[in-house]
Legacy VTK file of the C-alpha trace (Angstrom):
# vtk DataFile Version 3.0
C-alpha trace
ASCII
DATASET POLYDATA
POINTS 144 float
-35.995 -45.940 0.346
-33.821 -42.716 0.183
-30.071 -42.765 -0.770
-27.515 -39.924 -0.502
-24.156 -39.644 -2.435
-20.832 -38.485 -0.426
-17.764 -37.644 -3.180
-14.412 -37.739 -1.792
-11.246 -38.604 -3.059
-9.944 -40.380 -0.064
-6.098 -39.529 -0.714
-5.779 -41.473 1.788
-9.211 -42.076 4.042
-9.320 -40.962 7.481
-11.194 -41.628 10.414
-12.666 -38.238 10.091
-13.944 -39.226 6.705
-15.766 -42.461 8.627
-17.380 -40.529 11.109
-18.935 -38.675 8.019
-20.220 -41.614 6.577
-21.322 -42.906 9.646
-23.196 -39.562 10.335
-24.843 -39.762 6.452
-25.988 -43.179 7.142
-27.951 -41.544 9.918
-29.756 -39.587 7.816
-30.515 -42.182 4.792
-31.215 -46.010 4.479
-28.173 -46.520 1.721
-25.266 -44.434 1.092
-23.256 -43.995 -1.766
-19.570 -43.079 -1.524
-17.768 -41.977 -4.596
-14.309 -42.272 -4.813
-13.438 -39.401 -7.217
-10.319 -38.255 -9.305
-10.409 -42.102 -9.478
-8.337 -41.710 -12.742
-5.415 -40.411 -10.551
-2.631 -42.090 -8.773
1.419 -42.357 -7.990
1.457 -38.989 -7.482
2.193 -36.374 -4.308
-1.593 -35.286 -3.977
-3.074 -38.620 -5.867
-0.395 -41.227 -4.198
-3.158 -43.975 -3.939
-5.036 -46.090 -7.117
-9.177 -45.603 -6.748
-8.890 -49.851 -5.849
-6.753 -49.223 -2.841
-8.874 -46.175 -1.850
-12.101 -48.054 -2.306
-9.721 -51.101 -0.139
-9.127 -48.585 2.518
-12.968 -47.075 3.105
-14.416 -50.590 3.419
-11.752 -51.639 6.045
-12.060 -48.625 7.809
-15.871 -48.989 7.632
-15.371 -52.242 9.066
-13.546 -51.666 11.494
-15.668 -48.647 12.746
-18.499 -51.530 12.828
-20.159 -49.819 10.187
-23.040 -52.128 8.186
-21.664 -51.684 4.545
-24.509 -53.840 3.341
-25.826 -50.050 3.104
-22.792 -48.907 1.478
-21.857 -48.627 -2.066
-17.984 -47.909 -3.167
-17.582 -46.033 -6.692
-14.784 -45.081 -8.610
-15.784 -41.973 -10.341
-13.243 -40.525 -13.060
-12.987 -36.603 -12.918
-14.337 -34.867 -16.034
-13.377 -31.287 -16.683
-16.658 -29.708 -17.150
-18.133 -28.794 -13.393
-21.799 -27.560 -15.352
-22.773 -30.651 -16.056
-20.767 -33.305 -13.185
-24.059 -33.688 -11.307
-25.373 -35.226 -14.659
-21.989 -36.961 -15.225
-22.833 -38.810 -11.608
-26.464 -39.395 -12.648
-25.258 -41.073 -15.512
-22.738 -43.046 -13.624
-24.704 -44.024 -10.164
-28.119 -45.179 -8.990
-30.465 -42.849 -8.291
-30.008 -40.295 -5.245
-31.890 -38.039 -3.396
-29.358 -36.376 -1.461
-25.610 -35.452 -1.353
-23.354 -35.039 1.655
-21.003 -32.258 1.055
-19.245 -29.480 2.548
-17.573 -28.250 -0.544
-19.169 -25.078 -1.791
-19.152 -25.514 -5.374
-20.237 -29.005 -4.972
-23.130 -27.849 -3.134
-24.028 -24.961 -5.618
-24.093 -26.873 -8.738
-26.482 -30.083 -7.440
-28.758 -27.219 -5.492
-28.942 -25.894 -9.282
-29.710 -29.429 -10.507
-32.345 -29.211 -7.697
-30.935 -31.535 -5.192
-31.407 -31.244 -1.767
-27.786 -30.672 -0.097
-26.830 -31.377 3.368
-23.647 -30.189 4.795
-21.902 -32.884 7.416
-20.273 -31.216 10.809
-16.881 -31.491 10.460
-15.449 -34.306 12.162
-12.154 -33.659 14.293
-11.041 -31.446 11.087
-7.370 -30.482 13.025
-7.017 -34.068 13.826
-7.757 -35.651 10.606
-6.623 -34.386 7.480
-5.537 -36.248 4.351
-2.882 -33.335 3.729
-1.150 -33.993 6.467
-1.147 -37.791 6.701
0.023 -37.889 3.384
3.110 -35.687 4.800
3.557 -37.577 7.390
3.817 -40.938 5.103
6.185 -38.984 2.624
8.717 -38.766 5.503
8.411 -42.482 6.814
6.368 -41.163 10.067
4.392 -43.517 11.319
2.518 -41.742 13.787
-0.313 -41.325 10.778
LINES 1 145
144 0 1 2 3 4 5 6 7 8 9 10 11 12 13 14 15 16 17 18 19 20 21 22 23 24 25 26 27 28 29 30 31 32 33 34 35 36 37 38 39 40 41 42 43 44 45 46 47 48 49 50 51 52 53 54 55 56 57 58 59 60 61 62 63 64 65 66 67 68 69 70 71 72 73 74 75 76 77 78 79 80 81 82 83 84 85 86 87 88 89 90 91 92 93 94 95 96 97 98 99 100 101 102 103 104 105 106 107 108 109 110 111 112 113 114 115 116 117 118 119 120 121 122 123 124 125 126 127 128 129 130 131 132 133 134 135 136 137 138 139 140 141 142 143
């Protein structure tokens, strides 16, 4: 059975961020989706807790008709030594074989833990981006 790992911190989670998951579900038989910065929250970049991200991604998932019987949802704290975070998440997760990421130092430091990283397309980018919905929110626009 393979499993991948896809770290986001879904400040809020987008649609863009489902296609993602529904592409890495393509490519393994369970998927594991950590919600990072998990520690963070009430804030302008952090405005959600990890329990109403992790609330959001599996009704979103849902709603996309995605099977999350393949799907695990993990709060991951942030630690503040990059070195050693793919460690931090082996300590934290079940094992993986693969991580979903686009984020360059991300990919560098698991390809340096020798894991194999694949790099997602990016999904409607100018339509979907956390940034901006959180904007949006801020002002009481509801067109997010």
């Amino acid at each position: 059975m393979s499993r991948g790992v896809f770290v986001g911190r879904f400040q809020p989670p987008h649609w863009g961020h489902i296609e993602v998951i529904k592409w890495c579900l393509d490519r393994v038989d369970e998927l594991i989706i950590v919600v990072g910065s998990a520690q963070e929250s009430h804030t302008l970049k952090n405005p959600f807790t990890a329990g109403e991200r992790m609330e959001m991604l599996l009704l979103g998932l849902r709603d996309a008709a995605v099977d999350t019987s393949r799907v695990m949802i993990v709060p991951v704290p942030d630690i503040a030594m990059n070195h050693v975070w793919p460690r931090y998440l082996e300590m934290l997760l079940p094992r993986f074989h693969v991580v979903f990421s686009r984020n360059p130092l991300v990919t560098r430091l698991f390809t340096e833990y020798g894991y194999r990283v694949e790099s997602p397309p990016a999904f409607s980018r100018g339509a979907y981006s956390a940034t901006q919905i959180r904007s949006l929110m801020l002002r009481g626009d509801e067109s997010w």
